[in-house]
C-alpha positions as a Markdown table, in Angstrom:
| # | Residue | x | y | z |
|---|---|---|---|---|
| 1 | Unk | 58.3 | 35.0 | 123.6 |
| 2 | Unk | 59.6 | 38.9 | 123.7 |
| 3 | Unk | 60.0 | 40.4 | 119.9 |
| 4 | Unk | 63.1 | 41.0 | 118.4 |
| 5 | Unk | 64.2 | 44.4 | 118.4 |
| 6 | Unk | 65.3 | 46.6 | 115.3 |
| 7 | Unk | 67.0 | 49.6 | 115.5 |
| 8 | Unk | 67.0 | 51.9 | 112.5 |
| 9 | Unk | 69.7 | 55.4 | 112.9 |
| 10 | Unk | 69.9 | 57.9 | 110.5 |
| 11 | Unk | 72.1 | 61.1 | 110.9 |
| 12 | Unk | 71.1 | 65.1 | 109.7 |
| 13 | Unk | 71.7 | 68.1 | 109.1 |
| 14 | Unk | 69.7 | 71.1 | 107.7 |
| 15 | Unk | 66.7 | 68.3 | 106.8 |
| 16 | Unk | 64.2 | 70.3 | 108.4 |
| 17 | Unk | 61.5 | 69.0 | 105.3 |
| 18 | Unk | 63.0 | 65.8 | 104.6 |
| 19 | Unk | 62.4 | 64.7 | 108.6 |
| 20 | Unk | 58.8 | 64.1 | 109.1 |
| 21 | Unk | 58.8 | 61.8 | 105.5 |
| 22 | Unk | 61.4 | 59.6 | 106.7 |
| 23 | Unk | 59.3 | 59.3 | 110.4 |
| 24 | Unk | 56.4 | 58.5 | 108.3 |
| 25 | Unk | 57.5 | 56.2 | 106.2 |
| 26 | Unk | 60.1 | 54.3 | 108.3 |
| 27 | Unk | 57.0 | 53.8 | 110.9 |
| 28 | Unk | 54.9 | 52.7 | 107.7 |
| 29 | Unk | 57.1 | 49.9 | 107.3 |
| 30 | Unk | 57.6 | 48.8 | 110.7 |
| 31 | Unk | 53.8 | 48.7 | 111.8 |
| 32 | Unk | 53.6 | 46.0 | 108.9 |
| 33 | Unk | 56.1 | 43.7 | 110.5 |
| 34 | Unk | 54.4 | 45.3 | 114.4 |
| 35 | Unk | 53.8 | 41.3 | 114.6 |
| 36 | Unk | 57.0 | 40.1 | 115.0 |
| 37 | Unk | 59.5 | 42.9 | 115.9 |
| 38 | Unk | 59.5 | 45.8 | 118.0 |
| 39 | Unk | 61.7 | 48.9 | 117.0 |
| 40 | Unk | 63.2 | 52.3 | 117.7 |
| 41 | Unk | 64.1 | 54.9 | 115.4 |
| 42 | Unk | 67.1 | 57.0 | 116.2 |
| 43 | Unk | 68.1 | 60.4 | 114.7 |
| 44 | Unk | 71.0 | 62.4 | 115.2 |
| 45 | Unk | 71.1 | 66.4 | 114.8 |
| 46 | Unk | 74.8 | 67.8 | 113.3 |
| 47 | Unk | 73.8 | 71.0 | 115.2 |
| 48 | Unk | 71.5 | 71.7 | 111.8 |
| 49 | Unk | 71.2 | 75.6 | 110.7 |
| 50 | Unk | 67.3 | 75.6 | 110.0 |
| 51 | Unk | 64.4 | 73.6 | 112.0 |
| 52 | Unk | 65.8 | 70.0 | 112.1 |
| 53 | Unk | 66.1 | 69.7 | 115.9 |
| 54 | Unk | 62.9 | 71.4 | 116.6 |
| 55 | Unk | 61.0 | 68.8 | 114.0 |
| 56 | Unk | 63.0 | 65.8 | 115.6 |
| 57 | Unk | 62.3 | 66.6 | 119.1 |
| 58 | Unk | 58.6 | 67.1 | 118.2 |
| 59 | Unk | 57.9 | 63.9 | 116.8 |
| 60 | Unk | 59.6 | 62.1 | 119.8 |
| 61 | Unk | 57.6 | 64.3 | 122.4 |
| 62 | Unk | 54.3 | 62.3 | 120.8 |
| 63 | Unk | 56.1 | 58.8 | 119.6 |
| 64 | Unk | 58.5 | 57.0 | 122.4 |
| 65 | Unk | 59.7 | 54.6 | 119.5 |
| 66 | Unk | 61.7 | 58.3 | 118.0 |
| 67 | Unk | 64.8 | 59.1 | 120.0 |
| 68 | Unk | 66.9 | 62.3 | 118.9 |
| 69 | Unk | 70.3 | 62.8 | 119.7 |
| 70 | Unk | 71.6 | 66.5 | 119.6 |
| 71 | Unk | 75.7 | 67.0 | 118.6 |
| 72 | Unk | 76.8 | 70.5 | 119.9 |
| 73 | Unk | 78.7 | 70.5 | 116.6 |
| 74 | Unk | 78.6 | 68.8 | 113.3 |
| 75 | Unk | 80.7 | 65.9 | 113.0 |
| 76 | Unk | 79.9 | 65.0 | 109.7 |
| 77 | Unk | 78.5 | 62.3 | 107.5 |
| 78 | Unk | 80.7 | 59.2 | 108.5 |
| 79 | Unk | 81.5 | 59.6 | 111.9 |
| 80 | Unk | 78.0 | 60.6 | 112.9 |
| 81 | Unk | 76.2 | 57.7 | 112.1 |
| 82 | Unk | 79.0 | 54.8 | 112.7 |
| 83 | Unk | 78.6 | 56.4 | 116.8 |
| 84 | Unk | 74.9 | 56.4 | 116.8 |
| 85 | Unk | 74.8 | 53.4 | 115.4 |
| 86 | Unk | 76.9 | 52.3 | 118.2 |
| 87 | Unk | 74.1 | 53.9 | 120.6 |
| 88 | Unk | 71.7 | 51.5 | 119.7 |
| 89 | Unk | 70.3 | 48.4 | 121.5 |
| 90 | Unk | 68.3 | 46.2 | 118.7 |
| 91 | Unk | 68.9 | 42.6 | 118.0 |
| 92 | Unk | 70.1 | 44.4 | 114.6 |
| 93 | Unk | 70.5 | 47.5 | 113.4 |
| 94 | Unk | 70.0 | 49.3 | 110.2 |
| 95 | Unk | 71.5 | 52.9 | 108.8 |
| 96 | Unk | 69.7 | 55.2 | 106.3 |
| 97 | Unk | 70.2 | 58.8 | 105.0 |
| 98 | Unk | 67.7 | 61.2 | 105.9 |
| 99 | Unk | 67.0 | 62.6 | 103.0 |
| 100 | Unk | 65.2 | 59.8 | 101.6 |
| 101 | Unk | 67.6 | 58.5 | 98.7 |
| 102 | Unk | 67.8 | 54.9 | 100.9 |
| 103 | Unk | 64.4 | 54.0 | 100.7 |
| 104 | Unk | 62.6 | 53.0 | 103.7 |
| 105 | Unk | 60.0 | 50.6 | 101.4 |
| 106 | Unk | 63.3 | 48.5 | 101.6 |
| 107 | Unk | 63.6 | 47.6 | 104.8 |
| 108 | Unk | 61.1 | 44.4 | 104.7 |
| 109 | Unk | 63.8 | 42.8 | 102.4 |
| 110 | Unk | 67.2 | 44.2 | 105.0 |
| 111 | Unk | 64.9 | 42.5 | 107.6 |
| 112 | Unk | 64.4 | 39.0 | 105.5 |
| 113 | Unk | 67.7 | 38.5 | 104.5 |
| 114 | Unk | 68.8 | 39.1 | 108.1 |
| 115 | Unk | 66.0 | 36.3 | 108.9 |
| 116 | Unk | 67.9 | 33.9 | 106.3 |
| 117 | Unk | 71.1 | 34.0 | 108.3 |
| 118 | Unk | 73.2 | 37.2 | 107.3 |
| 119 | Unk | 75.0 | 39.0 | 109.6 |
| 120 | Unk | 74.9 | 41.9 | 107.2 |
| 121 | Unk | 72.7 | 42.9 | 104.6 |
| 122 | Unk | 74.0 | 46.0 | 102.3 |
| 123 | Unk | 71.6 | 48.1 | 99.8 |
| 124 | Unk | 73.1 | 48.2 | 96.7 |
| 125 | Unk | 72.2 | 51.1 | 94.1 |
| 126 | Unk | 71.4 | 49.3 | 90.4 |
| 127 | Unk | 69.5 | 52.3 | 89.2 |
| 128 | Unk | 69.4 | 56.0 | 90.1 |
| 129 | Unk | 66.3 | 58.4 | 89.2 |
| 130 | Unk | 69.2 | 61.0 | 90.1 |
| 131 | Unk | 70.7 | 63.2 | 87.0 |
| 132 | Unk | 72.8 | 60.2 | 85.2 |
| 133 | Unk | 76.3 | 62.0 | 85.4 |
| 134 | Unk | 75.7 | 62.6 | 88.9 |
| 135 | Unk | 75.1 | 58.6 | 89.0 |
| 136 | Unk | 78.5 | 57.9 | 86.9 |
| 137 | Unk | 80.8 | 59.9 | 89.2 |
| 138 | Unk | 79.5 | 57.8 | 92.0 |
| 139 | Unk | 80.1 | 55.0 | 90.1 |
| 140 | Unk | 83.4 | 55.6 | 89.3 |
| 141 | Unk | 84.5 | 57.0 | 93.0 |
| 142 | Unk | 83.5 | 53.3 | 94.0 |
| 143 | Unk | 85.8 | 51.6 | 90.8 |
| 144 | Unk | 88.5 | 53.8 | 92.4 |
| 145 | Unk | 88.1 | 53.0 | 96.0 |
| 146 | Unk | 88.3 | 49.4 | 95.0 |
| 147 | Unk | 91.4 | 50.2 | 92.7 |
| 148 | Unk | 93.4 | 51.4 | 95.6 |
| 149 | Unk | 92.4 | 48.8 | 97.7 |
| 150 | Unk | 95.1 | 46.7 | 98.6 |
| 151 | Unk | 93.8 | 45.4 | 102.3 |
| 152 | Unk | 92.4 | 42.2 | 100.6 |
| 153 | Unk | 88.8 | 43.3 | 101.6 |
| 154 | Unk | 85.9 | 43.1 | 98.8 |
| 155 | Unk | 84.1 | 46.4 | 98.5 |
| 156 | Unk | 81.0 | 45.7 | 97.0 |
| 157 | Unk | 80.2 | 48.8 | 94.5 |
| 158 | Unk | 77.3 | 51.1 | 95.1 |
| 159 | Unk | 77.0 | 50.1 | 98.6 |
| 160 | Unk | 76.9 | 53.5 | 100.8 |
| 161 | Unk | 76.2 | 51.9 | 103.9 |
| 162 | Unk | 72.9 | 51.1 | 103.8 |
| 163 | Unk | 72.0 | 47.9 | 105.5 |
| 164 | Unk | 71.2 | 46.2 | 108.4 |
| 165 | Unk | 73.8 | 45.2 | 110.9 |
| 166 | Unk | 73.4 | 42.4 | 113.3 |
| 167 | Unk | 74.4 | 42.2 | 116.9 |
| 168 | Unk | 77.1 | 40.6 | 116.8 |
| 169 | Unk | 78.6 | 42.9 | 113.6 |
| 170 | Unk | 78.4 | 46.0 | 116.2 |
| 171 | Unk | 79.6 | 44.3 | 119.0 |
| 172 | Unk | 82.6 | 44.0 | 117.0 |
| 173 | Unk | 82.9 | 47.2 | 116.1 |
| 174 | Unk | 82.6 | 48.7 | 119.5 |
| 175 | Unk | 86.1 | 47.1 | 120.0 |
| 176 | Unk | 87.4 | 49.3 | 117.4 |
| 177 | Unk | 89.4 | 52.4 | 117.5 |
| 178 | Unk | 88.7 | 54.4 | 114.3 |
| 179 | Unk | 89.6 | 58.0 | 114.0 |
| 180 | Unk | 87.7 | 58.0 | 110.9 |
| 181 | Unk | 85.5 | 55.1 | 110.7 |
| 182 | Unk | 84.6 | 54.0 | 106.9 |
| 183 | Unk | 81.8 | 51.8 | 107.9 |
| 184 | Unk | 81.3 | 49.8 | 104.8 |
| 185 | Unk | 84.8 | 48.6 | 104.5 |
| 186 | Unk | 85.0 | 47.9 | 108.5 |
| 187 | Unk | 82.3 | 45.4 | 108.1 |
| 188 | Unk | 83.5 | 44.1 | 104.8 |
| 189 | Unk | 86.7 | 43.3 | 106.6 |
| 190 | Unk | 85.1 | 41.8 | 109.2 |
| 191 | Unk | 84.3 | 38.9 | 106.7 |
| 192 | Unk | 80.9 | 38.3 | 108.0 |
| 193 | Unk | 79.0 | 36.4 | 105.1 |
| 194 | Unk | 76.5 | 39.2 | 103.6 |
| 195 | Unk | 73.9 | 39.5 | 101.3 |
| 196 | Unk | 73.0 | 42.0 | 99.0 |
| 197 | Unk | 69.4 | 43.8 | 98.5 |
| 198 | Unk | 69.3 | 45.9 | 95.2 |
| 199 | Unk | 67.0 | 49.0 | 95.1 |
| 200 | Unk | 66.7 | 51.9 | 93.0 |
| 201 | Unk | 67.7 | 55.3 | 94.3 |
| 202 | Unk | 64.6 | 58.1 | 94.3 |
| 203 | Unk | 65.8 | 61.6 | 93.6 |
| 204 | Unk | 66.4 | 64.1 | 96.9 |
| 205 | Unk | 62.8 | 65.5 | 96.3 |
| 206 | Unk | 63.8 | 68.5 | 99.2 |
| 207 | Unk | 67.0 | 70.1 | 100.2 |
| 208 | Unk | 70.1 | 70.5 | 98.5 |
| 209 | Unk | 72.8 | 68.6 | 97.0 |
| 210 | Unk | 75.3 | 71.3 | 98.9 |
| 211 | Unk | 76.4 | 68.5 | 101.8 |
| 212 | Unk | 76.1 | 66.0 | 99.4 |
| 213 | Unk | 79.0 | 67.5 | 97.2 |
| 214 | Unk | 81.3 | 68.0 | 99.9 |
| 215 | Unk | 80.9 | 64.5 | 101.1 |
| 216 | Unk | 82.6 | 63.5 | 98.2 |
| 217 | Unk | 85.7 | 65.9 | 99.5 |
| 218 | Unk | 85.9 | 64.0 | 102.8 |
| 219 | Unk | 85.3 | 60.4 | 100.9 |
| 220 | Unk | 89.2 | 60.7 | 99.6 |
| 221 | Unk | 90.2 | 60.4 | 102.9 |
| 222 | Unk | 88.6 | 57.0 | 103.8 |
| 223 | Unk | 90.4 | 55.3 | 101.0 |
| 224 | Unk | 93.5 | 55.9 | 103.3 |
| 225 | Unk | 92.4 | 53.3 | 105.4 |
| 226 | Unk | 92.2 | 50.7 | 103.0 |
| 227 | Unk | 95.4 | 51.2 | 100.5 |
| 228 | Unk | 98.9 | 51.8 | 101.1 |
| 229 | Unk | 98.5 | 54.7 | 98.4 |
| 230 | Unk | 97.8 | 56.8 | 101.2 |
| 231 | Unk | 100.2 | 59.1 | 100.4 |
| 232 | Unk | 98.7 | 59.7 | 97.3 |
| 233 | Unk | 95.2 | 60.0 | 98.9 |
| 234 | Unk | 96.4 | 62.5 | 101.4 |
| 235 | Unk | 97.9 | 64.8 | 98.7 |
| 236 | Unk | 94.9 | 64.1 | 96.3 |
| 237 | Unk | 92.6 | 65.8 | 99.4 |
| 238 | Unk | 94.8 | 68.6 | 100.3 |
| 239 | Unk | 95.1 | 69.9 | 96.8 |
| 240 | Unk | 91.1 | 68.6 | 95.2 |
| 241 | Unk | 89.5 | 72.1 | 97.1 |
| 242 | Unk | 92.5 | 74.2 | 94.7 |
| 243 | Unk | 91.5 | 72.7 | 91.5 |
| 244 | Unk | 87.8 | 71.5 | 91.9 |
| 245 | Unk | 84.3 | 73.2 | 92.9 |
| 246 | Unk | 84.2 | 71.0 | 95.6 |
| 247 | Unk | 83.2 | 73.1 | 98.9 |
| 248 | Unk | 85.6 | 71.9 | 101.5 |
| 249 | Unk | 84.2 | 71.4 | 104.8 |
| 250 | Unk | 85.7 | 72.2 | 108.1 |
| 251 | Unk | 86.5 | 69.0 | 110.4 |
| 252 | Unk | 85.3 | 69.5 | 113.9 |
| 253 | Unk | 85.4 | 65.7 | 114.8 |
| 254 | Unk | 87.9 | 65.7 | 117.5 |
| 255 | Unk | 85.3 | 67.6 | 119.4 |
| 256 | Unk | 84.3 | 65.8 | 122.3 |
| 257 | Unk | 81.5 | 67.7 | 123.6 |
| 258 | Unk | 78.0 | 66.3 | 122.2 |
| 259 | Unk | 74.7 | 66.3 | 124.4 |
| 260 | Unk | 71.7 | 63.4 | 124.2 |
| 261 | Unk | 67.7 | 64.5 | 124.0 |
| 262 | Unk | 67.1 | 60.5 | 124.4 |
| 263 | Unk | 68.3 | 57.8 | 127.5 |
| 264 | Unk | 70.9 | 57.1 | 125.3 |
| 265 | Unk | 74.4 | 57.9 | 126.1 |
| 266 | Unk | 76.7 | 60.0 | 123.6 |
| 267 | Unk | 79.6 | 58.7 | 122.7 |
| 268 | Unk | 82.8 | 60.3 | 122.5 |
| 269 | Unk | 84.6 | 61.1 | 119.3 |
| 270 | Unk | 88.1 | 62.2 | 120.2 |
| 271 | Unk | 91.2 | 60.4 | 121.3 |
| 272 | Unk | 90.8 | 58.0 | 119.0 |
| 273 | Unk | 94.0 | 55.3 | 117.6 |
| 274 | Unk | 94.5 | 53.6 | 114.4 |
| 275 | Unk | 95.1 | 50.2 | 115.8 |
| 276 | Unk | 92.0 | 47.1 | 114.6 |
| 277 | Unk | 91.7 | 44.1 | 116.8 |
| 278 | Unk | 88.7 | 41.9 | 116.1 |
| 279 | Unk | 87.3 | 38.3 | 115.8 |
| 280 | Unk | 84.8 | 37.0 | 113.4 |
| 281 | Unk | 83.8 | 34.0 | 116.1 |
């Protein structure tokens, strides 16, 4: 009887130190379960400034589980990861940062719930070894995603995205047409039953929190895809870079033109619609 197969995508950008950790330790994990599951590791590059692409496509020169795929431009945080995850071919898939703040020691317990019967399995953040206040703005950019949530969805709180996804949860969302795909409230609304795996979030030991802060610029926009406030939401993001220290970031998603160091395909990311068709059968 053949192994199931997990797939495990991360996306990066400048994480030239932060890259041969996660290899490490995401292989760590997986050797314990070697038994009874085979697995790749994908990474995608956001055309990093320093060595990331170099370090990627060395480790997957001397490990044929490690796949990089190279973007000719940065396409950023959300729609990055929701395409590679799309890339992948396990029995179920799972999505961590690469800079170490989802903790690969979790994936055992991703893995196990799947086992039980969950279609998906979210990390959820109950403690942060982060700076507290750091913590409570996250905290409270979660109470107000899920106050302008009118689309009838439940948002669990400090979920990022972190979790494994099953087959049949990506199969649906291939069927999708996102221009910007929030992935946690795509599967959320896909009503999948789900589980929830608490862990503590470790502090970014290397690499700044520079990306990490304008994340939270572009995170305005994905709560115009779950609330009619979208007005609001729009003119929120236009006017936050005026009237906050938030570094705005430049959006070059409607770029097309991304290459692939692995046998896996690149997907598009323009020409994208709005319109959602799905089943839950």
């Amino acid at each position: 009887m053949s192994k199931k197969k997990i797939s495990i995508i991360s996306s990066a950008y400048n994480e030239e130190a932060n890259i041969p950790l996660l290899y490490a330790q995401v292989k760590e994990q997986m050797q314990k379960l070697s038994a009874q599951y085979d697995y790749e590791q994908l990474v995608l590059d956001n055309a990093s400034q320093d060595g990331t692409l170099r370090v990627l496509r060395e480790i997957a020169a001397q490990d044929p589980h490690f796949k990089v795929i190279a973007n000719a431009r940065n396409f950023g945080h959300i729609r990055s990861p929701y395409y590679g995850i799309l890339q992948c071919g396990g029995d179920a898939v799972i999505y961590m940062a690469s800079d170490l703040q989802d903790p690969p020691a979790v994936l055992p317990q991703l893995i196990q719930k799947w086992e039980e019967g969950y279609k998906v399995v979210l990390g959820q953040k109950t403690q942060s070894k982060e700076s507290p206040l750091f913590f409570m703005v996250r905290k409270f950019y979660y109470w107000l995603l899920n106050l302008v949530n009118d689309s009838g969805t439940d948002l669990p709180a400090n979920c990022t995205g972190f979790g494994l996804y099953d087959k049949c949860v990506v199969d649906e969302l291939r069927k999708l047409n996102e221009p910007y795909p929030y992935l946690r409230g795509l599967v959320c609304e896909l009503g999948y039953a789900r589980a929830l795996v608490p862990f503590v979030q470790p502090v970014r030991e290397r690499g700044g929190y520079l990306f990490v802060r304008a994340k939270n610029y572009l995170s305005l926009k994905l709560m115009r895809s779950f609330s009619i406030t979208s007005g609001l939401c729009n003119t929120w993001v236009k006017i936050a870079p005026i009237y906050s220290p938030i570094i705005p970031i430049k959006n070059n998603c409607t770029e097309e033109n991304n290459r692939t160091d692995s046998k896996i395909g690149a997907v598009p990311m323009g020409n994208l619609s709005q319109k959602r068709s799905f089943s839950t059968k």
